[in-house]
N, C-alpha and C positions, 0 to 999 in steps of 0.2 A: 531274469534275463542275464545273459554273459556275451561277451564280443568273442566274435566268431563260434556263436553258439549252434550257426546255421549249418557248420560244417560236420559234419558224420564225428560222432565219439573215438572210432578207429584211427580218423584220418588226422583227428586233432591231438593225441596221444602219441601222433610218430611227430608232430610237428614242435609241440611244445615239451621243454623240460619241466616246465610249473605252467599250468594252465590258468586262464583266467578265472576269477570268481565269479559266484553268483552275486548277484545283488536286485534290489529291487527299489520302486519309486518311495519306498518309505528309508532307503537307507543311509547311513549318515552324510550332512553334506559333503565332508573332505572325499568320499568316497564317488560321490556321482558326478561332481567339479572335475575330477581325474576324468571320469567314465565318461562324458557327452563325447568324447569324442570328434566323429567326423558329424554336424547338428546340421541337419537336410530341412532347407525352407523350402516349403509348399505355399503357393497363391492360395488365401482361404477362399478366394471365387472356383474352387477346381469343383465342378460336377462330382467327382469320384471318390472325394476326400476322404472318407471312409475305408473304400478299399484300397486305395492308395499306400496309407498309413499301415495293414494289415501288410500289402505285398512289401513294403520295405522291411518291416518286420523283420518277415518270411526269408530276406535276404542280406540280415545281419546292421541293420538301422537301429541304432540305441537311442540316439535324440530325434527329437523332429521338431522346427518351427512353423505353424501356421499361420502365416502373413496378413495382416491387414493393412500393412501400408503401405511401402513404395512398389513392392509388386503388385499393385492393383491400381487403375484410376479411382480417383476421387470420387468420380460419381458412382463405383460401384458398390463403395463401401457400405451401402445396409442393406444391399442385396449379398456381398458376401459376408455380413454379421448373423442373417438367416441360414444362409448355407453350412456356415462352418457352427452352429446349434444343430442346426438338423443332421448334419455328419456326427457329430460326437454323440449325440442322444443315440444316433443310431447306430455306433460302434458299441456303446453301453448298453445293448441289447444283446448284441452276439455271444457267446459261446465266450469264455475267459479263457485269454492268451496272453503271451508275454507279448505287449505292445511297447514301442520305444515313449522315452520319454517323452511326453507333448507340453511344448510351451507356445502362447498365444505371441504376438508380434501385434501390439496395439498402437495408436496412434495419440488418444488420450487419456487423460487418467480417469474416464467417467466409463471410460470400454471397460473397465477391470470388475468393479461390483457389478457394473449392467448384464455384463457375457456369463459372470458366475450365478447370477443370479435367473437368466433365462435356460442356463445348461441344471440349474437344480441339480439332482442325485449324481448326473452324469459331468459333474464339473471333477469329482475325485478322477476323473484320468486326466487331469490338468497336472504340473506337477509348476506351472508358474508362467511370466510375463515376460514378453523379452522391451525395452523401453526403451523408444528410440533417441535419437539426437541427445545424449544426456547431459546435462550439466547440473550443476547444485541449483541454478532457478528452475529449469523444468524438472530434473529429477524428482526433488523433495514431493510434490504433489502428484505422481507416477507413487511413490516408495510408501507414502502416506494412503493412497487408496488400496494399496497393494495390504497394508498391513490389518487397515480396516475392516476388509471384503476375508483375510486371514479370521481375525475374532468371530467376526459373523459367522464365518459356515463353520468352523472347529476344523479347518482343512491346510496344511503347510503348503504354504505357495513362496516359491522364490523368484527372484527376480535376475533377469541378466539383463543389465544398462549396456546400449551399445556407444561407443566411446567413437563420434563422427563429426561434430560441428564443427564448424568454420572456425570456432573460436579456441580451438585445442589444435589447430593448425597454424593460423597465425601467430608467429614470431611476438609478437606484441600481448598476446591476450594468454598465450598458452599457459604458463606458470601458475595466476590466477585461477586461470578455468581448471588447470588440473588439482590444484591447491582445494578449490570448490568440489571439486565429484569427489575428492579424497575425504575429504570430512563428511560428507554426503554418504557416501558406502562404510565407513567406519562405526558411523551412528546406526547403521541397519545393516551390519555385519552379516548377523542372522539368518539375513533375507538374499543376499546376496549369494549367488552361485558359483555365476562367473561375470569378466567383463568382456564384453565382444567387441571390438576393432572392426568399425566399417570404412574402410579403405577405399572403399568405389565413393564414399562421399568427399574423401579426402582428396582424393582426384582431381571431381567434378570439378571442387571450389578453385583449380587452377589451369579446368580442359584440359584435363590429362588423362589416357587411359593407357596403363603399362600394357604391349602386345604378349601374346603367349610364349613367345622363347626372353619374357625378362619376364625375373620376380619383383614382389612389392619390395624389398630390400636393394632395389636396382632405380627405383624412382627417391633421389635421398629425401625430398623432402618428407614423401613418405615414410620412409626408414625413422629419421631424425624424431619423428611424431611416436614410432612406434619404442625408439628406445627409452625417450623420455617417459611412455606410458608404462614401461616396466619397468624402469627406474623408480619413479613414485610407489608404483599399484600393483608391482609384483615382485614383491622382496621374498626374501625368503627368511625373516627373522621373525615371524608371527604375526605380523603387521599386511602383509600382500595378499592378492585375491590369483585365482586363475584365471590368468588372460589369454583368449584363445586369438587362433591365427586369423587371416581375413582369409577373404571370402577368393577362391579362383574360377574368373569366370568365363573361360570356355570348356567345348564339351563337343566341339568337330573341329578337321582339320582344319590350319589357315595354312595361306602360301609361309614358306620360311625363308629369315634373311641369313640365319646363321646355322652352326651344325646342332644335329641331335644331340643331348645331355644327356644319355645314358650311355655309357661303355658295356661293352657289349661280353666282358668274359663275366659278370656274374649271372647271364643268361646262355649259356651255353648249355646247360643239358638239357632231356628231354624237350617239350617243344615252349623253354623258355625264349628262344627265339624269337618264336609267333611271337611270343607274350611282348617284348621287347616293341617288335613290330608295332603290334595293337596299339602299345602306351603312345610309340609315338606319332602313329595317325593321328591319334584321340588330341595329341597336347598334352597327354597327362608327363611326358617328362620334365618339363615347366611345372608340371605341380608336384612331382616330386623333389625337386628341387626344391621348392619353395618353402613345405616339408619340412625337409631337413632345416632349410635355415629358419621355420619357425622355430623349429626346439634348441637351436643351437642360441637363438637371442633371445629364452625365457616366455616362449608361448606352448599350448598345450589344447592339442585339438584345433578345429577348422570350420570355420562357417562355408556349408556346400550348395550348390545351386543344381546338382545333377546327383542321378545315382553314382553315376560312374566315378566319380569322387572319392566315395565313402571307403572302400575295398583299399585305396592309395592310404590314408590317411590310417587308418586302422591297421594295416601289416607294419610300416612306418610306427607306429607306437606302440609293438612291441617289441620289450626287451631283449635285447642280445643277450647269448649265454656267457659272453664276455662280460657285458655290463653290468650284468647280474652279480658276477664273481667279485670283479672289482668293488661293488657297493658293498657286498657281503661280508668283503674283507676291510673296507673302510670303517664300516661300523660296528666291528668287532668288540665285544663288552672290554676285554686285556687293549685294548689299543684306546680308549679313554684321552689317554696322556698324550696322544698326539705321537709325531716321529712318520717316519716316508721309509714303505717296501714297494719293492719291485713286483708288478703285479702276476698273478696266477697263469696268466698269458705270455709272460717276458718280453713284453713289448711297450711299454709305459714304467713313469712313475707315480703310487699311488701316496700323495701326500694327506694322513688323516684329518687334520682340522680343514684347511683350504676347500679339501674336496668330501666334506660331511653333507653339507647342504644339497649337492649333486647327489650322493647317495641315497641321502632322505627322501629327494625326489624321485629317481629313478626305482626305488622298491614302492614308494605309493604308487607309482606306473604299472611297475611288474605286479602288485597284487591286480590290478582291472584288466591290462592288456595279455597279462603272462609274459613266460619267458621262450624265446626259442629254442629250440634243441642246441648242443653245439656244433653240428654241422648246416644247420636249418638259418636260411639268409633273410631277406624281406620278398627275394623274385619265389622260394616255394611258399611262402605265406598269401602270396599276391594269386599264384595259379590257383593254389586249393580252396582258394575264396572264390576264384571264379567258378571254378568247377561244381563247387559246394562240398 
């Protein structure tokens, strides 16, 4: 599988300067941690789940999570424990294609060997669990069955803890709690993917829900939550995991209090217009927005709740031909010693120590995402994805 592999070889050739890699569900974690991406949850009660998962595929969907918990009621859950066995057995039959990653969305840590255990041969298109409300008291027995249900089948399953409780919110508890899922992830390094930021719970626990013209960086307690979580758990000295963005969730028009957030001259040719149009009927310029200020506060990739998501989040994380340059030049073997040039574009200062860490990131980006041409912006990355 490759991001933006859905689009025509001709059409991805004019658009990118270094194109993205292949890779696949067996390959290294640092590699697929970068690659999830924009990770599309599906309700495991969907009739269709099977073919669902093929047509996102189809349409450039690298992760995907299959929900068993808050998107579903309660009482549906072992009627969608049936369905989502009977979907994946029954994808495990069809014809081999590149399928996005599938991780499971369980509730308890007895779902993890039970589900692997009823999906038998057809559990290898799992590639892991995502585990909700984490902390070091419920993690550890989520991380423990997760490793168990690993030995048993000879099969690599990782884990992505989403980071939501009440108690990583509260002023009073947060230190502790994050102190606990830090030594928690540390001990099962391994296993660990990425961390996911559930944002919509963080809300909740204060009746709040941010509207679609503000980001989650626009509600500070939220914010405050989110910086401290990559303060801890997303350093960049060897010690940090990838922490991905939350979750945006609309996906049709609302009425609006304020103006559109897209400026309108990097849509000006062909019918980038429309396109402009389209994003902001949709709401999607709130989520590119938001986008941008995940990556700019150390987050990477996006928990999605619609297709129409995925195509934002994906053009958004690839690399400029600019950024590309500057890293290039950053991490140059003769520039070792440190010292600040003027970068390739004459429009910044590239300082080498300060700004190593940045670079080191931004080229594990560029190998998953690619790079863009140097004329080539995010609005033709955005058309030729819808186009295909």
């Amino acid at each position: 599988m490759r991001h933006f592999g859905h689009i025509a070889p001709q059409v991805r050739q004019r658009l990118f300067y270094r194109e993205p890699c292949d890779f696949t569900a067996d390959s290294p974690a640092r590699v697929l941690a970068v690659a999830l991406g924009a990770t599309l949850y599906s309700p495991a009660i969907r009739p269709t789940l099977a073919d669902d998962i093929r047509k996102q595929a189809g349409r450039g969907v690298i992760s995907m999570v299959i929900c068993l918990e808050d998107s579903i009621e309660d009482s549906e859950v072992p009627q969608a424990e049936e369905n989502v066995v009977r979907q994946i057995v029954e994808l495990a039959t069809r014809p081999v294609g590149d399928l996005p990653l599938l991780f499971m969305r369980v509730r308890t840590p007895e779902q993890i060997p039970d589900l692997v255990r009823r999906l038998g041969s057809s559990a290898a298109l799992l590639s892991g669990f995502v585990l909700p409300k984490f902390t070091e008291e419920r993690g550890v027995p989520f991380l423990e069955a997760l490793a168990a249900t690993e030995a048993a089948h000879g099969r690599r399953l990782f884990a992505m803890p989403v980071l939501e409780s009440p108690e990583l919110l509260h002023l009073e508890s947060r230190r502790e709690t994050l102190d606990g899922i830090a030594r928690t992830v540390d001990k099962y390094r391994d296993r660990v993917l990425a961390l996911r930021l559930g944002v919509t719970d963080f809300c909740s626990a204060y009746g709040l829900r941010r509207p679609p013209d503000m980001t989650a960086y626009d509600v500070q307690i939220v914010a405050s939550v989110i910086a401290d979580v990559v303060n801890l758990l997303g350093r960049s000295d060897g010690t940090g995991f990838t922490v991905t963005g939350p979750v945006w969730e609309y996906f049709r028009r609302q009425e609006r209090m304020f103006k559109p957030q897209l400026r309108r001259s990097p849509f000006l040719a062909g019918r980038a217009d429309e396109l402009r149009q389209e994003l902001i009927d949709h709401d999607l310029d709130g989520l590119l927005r938001e986008i941008e200020l995940d990556r700019v506060n150390g987050l990477l990739g996006k928990t999605c709740i619609h297709p129409s998501h995925v195509l934002p989040v994906h053009a958004l994380s690839v690399v400029s031909h600019e950024e590309y340059s500057d890293a290039r030049d950053i991490l140059r073997p003769d520039r070792e010693g440190g010292g600040v040039m003027r970068s390739a574009y004459t429009n910044k200062m590239n300082e080498v120590k300060p700004h190593r860490a940045w670079a080191e990131r931004t080229l594990q980006r560029a190998e998953v995402f690619g790079v863009a041409g140097e004329d080539v912006g995010f609005v033709e990355l955005l058309a030729a994805g819808l186009t295909g």
